[in-house]
N, C-alpha and C positions, 0 to 999 in steps of 0.2 A: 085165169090164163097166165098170171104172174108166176105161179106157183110151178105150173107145166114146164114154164122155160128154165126151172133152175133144178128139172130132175135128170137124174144120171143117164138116162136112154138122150136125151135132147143134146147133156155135152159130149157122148159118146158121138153123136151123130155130128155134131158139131167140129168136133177134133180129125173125124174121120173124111169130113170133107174139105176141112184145111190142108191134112194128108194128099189126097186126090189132087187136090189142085200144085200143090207143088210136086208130084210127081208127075203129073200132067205138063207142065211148064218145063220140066228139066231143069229147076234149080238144084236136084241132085241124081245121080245116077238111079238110077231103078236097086242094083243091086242095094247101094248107102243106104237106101231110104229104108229096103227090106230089111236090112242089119237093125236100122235107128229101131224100126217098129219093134220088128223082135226084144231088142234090148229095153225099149219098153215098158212091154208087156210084160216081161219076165220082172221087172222091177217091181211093177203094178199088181202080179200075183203073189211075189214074194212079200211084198206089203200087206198085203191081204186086204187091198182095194179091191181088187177083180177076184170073186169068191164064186164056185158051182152055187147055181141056181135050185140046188135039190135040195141047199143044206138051210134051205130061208125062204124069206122072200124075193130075195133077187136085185133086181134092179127096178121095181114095180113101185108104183109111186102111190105116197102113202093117202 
């Protein structure tokens, strides 16, 4: 179980419901928040953290 909680789908889900809930609250605009994610994401891919799922394995836990 230890293992399950420290793989990439779980903190993906994790980040994405801290997301949710601060835009659900209105601690930032809707618009800001879209910008923040965008900006991101785009960091995350140019990093080459967030990679297509067709060139590997993915985000599948080992």
């Amino acid at each position: 179980m230890n293992k399950k909680l420290k793989s990439y789908p779980v903190a993906i889900a994790f980040f994405a419901l801290i997301g949710l809930f601060v835009n659900d609250t209105g601690i930032l605009a809707p618009e800001k928040y879209s910008q923040y994610v965008d900006a991101l994401l785009a960091l995350l891919i140019a990093a080459g953290i967030i990679s297509s799922p067709g060139h590997g394995k993915g985000y599948g836990d080992k």
